[in-house]
C-alpha positions as a printed Julia matrix, in Angstrom:
151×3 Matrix{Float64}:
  -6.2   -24.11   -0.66
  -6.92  -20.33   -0.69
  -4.29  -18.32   -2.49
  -3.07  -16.28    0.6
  -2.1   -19.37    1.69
   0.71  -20.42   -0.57
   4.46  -20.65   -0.35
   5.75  -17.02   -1.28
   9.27  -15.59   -2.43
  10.5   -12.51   -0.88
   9.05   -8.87   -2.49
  12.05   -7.35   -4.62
  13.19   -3.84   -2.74
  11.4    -1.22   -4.16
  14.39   -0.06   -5.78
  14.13   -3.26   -7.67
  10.76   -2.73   -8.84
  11.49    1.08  -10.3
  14.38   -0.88  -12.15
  12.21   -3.41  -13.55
   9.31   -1.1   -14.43
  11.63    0.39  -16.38
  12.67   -2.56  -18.27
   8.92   -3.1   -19.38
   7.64   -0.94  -22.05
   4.36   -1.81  -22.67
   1.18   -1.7   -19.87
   0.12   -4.68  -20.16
   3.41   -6.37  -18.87
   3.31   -3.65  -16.18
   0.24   -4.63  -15.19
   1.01   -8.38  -15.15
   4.35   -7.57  -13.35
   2.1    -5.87  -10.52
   0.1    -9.32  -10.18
   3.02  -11.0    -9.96
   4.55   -8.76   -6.99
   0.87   -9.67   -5.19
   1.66  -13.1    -5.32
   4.83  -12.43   -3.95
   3.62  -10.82   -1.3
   3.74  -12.98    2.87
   0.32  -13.83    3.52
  -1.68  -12.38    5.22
  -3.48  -14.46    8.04
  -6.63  -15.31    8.15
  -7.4   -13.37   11.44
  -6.36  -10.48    9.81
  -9.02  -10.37    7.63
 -10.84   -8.12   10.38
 -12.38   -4.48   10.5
  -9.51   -3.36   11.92
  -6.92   -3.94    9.21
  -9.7    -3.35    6.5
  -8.52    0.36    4.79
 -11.64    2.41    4.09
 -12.21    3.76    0.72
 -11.33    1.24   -1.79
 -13.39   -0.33   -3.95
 -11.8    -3.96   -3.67
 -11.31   -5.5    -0.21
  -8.29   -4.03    0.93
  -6.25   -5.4     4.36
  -3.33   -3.85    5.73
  -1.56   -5.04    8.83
   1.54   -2.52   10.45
   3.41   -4.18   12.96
   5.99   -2.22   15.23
   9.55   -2.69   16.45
   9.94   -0.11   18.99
  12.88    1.65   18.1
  14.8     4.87   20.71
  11.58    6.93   19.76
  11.59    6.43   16.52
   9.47    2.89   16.08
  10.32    1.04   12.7
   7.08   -0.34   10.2
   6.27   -3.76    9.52
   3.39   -3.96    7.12
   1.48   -6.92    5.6
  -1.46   -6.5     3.53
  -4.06   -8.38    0.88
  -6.99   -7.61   -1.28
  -9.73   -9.7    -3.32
  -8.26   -7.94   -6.73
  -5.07   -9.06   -8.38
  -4.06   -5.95   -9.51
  -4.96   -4.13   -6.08
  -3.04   -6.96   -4.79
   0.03   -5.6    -6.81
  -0.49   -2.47   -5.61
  -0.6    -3.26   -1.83
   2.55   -5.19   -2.01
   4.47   -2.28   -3.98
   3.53    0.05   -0.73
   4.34   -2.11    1.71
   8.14   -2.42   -0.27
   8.32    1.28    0.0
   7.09    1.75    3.37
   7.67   -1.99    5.17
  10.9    -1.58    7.22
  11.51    2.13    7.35
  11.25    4.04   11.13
   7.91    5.96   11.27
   9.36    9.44   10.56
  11.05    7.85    7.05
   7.69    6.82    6.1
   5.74   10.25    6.74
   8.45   11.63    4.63
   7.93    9.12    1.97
   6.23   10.19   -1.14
   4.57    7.65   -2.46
   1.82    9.23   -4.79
   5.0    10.53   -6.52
   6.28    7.78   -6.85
   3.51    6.25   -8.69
   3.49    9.4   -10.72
   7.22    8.48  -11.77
   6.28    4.9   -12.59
   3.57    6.1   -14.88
   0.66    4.1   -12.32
  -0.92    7.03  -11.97
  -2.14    7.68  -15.29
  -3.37    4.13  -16.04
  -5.07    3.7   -13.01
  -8.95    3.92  -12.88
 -10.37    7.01  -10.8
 -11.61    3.9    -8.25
  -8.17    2.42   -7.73
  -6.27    5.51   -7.43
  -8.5     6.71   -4.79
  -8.22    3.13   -3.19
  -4.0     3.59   -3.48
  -4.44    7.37   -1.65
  -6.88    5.87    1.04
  -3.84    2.83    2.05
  -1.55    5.83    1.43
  -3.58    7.77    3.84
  -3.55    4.72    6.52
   0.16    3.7     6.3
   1.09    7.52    7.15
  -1.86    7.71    9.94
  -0.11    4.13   11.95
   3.32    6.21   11.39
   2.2     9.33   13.3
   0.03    6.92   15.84
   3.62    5.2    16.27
   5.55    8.13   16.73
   2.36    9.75   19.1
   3.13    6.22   21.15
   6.52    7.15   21.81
């Protein structure tokens, strides 16, 4: 059985995951804190796995998935994502805490390269992967505007 397709907990909110980076000191338990939010993360489906949920401009295999609840003009974000990489992994399901379940106007006003800064991710991630976190960055915000556009 393929690991997307395992029983999963819920993510923690992503104001639980600022509290517990805090908590760890060291990188390497940072690190193996991220793989363990990837594993947490709702599976992806196997039809996902297409060209159109593939985000351009990461090195791994990145997938992300926005769903929409239509909401008075203002439609809210469902996102579900994967990748081939653990770590990348982490890192998908740490955006899609921030940005899963806000409206699309929250999440175009959601910073989330500074929030990486604050965490410290930014500085211990290669060139590759932080390129790879501002190119799902990029896409999350472009299905936002294409939401609001819709309405």
């Amino acid at each position: 059985m393929s690991g997307r397709h395992r029983r999963i907990a819920m993510l923690p909110t992503i104001d639980d995951i600022v509290s517990n980076f805090d908590l760890l000191d060291e990188w390497e338990e940072r690190y193996r804190y991220l793989i363990e939010l990837g594993r947490l993360m709702e599976p992806l489906p196997d039809e996902a796995h297409n060209d159109v949920n593939k985000v351009q401009g990461c090195a791994s295999q990145v997938w992300l998935q926005t769903d929409l609840d239509p909401q008075e003009g203002n439609p809210v974000l469902h996102l579900r994502g994967d990748s081939d990489a653990h770590i990348v992994r982490g890192l998908v399901a740490l955006l899609i805490s921030l940005y899963s379940g806000k409206t699309a106007s929250d999440a175009l006003a959601t910073d989330a390269l500074g929030l990486f800064k604050e965490l410290g991710l930014s500085e211990h991630l290669t060139p590759q992967r932080s390129n790879g976190v501002r190119s799902m960055v990029e896409r999350i915000r472009r299905d936002a505007q294409m939401a609001l556009a819709a309405t």
